[in-house]
RODO-2510 file (C-alpha; in nm, 4 decimals, decimal comma):
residues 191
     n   res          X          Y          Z
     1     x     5,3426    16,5576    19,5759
     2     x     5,1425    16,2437    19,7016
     3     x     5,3999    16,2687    20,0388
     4     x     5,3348    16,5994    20,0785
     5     x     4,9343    16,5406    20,0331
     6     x     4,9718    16,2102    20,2646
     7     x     5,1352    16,3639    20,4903
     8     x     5,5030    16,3015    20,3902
     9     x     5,7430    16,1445    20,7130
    10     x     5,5477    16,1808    21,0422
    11     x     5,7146    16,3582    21,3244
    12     x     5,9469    16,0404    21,4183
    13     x     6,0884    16,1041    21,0529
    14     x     5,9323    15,7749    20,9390
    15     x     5,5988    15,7425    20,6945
    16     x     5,3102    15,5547    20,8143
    17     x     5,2574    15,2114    20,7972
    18     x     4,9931    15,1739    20,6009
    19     x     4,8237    15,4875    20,3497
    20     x     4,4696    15,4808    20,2913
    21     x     4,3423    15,6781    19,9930
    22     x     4,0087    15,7192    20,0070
    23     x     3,7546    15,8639    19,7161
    24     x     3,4583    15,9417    19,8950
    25     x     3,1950    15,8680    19,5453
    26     x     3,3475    15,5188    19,4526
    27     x     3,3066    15,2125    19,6311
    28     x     3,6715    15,1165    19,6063
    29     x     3,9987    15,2558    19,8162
    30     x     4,3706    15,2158    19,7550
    31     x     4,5601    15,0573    20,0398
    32     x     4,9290    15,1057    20,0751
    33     x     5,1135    14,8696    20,3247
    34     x     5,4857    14,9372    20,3803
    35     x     5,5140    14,7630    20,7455
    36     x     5,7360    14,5494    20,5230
    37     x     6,0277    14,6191    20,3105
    38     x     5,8447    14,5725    19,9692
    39     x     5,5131    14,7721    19,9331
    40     x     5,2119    14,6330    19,9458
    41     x     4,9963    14,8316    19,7302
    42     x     4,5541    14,6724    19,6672
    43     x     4,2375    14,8122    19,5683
    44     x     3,9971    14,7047    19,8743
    45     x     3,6181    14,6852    19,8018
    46     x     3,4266    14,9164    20,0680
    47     x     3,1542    14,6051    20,0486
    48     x     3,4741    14,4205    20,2228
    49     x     3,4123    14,6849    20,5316
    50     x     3,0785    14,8366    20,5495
    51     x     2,9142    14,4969    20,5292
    52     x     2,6230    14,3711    20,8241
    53     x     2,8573    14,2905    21,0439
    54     x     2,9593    14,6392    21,0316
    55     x     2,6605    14,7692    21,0800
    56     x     2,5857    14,5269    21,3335
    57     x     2,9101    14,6526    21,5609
    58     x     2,7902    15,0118    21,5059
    59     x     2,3883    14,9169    21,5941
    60     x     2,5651    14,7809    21,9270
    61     x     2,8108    15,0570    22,0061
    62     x     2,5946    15,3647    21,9637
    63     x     2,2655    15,1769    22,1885
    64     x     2,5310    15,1031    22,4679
    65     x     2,6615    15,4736    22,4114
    66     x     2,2901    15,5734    22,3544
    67     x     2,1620    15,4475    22,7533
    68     x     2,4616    15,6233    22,9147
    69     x     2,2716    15,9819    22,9810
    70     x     2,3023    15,8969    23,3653
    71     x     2,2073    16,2213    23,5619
    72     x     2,2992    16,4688    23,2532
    73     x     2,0674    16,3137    22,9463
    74     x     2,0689    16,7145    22,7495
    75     x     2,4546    16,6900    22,7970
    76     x     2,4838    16,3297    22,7434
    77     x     2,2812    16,3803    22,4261
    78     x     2,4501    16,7283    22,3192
    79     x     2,7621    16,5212    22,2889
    80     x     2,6322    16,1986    22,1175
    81     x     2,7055    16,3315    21,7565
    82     x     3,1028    16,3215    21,7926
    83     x     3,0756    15,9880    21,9857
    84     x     2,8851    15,8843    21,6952
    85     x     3,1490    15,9827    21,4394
    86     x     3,4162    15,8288    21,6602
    87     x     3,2256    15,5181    21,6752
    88     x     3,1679    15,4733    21,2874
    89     x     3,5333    15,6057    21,1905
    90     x     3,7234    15,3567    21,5054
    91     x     3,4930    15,0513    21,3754
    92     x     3,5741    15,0947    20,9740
    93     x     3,9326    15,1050    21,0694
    94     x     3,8962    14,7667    21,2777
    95     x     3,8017    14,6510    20,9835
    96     x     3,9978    14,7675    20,7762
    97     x     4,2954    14,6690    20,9473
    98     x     4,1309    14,2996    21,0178
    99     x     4,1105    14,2769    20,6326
   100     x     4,5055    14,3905    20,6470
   101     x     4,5859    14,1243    20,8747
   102     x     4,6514    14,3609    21,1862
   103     x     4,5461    14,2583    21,5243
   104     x     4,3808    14,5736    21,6206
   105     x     4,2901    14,4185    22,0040
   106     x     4,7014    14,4770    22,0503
   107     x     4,7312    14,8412    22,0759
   108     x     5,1142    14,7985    22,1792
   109     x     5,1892    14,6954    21,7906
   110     x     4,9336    14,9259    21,6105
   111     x     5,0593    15,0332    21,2725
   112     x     5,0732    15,4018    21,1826
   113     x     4,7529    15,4587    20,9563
   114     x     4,7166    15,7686    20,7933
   115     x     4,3619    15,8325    20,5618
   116     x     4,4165    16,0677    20,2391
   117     x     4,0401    16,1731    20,1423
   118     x     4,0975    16,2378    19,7403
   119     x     3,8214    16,4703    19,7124
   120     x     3,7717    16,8877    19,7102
   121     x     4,0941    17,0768    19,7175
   122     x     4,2700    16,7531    19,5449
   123     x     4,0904    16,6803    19,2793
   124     x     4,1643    17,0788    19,1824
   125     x     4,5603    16,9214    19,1448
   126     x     4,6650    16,8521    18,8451
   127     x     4,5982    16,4092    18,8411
   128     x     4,9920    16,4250    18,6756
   129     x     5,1610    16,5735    19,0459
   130     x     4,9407    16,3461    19,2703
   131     x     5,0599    16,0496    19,0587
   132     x     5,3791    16,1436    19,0235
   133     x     5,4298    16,2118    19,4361
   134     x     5,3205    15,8526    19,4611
   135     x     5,5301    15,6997    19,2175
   136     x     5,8299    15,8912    19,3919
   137     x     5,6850    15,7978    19,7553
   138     x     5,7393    15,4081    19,6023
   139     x     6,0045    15,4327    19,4551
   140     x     6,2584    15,2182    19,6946
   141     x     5,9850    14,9910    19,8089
   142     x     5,8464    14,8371    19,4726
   143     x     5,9829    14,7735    19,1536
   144     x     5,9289    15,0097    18,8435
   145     x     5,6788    14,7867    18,6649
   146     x     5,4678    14,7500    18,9797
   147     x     5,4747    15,1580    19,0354
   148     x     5,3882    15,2324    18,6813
   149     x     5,0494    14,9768    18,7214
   150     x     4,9604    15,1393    19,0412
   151     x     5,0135    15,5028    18,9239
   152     x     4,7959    15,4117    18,6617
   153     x     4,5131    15,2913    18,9022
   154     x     4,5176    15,5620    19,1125
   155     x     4,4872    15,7753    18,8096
   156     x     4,2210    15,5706    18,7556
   157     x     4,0525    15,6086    19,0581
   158     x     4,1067    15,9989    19,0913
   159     x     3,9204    16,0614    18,7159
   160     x     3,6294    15,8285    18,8044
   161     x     3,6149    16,0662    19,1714
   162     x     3,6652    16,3651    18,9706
   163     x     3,3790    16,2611    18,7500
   164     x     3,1585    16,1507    19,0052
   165     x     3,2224    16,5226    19,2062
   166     x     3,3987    16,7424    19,0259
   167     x     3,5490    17,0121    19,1673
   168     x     3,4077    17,3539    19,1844
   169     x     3,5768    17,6949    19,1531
   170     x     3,5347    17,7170    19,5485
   171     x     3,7269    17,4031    19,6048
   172     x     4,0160    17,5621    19,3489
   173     x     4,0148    17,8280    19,5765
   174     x     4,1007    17,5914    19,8842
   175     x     4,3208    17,4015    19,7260
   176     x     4,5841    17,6844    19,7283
   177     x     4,5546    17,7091    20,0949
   178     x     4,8076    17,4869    20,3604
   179     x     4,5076    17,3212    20,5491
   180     x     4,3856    17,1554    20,2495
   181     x     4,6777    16,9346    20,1717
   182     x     4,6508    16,8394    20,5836
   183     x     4,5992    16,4699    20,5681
   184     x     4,3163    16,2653    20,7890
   185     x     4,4885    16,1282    21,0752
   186     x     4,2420    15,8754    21,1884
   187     x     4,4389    15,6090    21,3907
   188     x     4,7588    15,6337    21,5085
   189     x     4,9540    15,4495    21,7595
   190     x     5,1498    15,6879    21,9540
   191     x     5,3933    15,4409    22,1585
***
């Protein structure tokens, strides 16, 4: 369930490099790195990425974006909202990936990220199948004792998201449909 919800093998056949799971209320995320042969599977802190020099990157991104109107500024500015999303989202995953130990200035030897928002339509599936699709996603890259202590934080981590935001008969609704289990694709090297 958790490979079908995260996406499951890409279109080379493989599974991404490294899995984000995000829960949008907390102020932790689950990281799982499998650029190696043994998984390696860690709660990161979002203070570890949204810190000032974060927000410092972002302040100078978006005023260098901001002063490039040229001879269009109502088109320039029309279009500033998606640049600004690109910005934030490409600058949390540089530093994300810095914290995992990836050179993200070599785009020949990007990993594969995919992000897994744990929110909405997955919250409405039963905790047990999400944990379970994880387990089974680890299974030949960690050993059984490892698995059982990281299903058990990520069951965790989906009842404190639940309880933060839980999920309304609307998102039940969604949850039943094929575009809700479509994972966030938010960096991926395509070489």
């Amino acid at each position: 369930m958790f490979e079908e919800l995260s996406g499951g093998p890409l279109p080379n056949g493989r599974y991404p490099d490294i899995t984000l799971a995000i829960f949008p209320h907390l102020r932790e995320f689950l990281v799982i790195d499998t650029r190696d042969a043994a998984a390696d599977i860690a709660v990161m802190s979002t203070d570890s990425v949204f810190n000032d020099e974060y927000y410092r990157a972002v302040e100078s991104e978006f005023g260098s974006l901001l002063r490039e109107g040229g001879d269009r500024p109502f088109l320039h500015l029309m279009h500033l909202p998606s640049q600004l999303d690109d910005i934030l989202r490409g600058i949390a995953m540089n530093f994300i990936l810095d914290r995992l130990g990836v050179n993200f200035h070599d785009e020949d030897n990007l990993p594969e990220v995919v992000v897994f928002v744990i929110s909405g339509p997955t919250l409405a599936i039963p905790q047990d199948q999400v944990v379970a699709g994880f387990a089974e996603m680890l299974a030949q890259r960690a050993g059984s004792g490892e698995i059982e202590r990281w299903s058990q934080k990520l069951a965790e981590l989906i009842q404190r998201e639940a309880e933060a935001f839980p999920p309304t008969n609307e998102v039940l609704g969604e949850s039943m449909t094929d575009e809700s289990l479509d994972p966030y694709y938010i960096w991926q090297n395509r070489n």
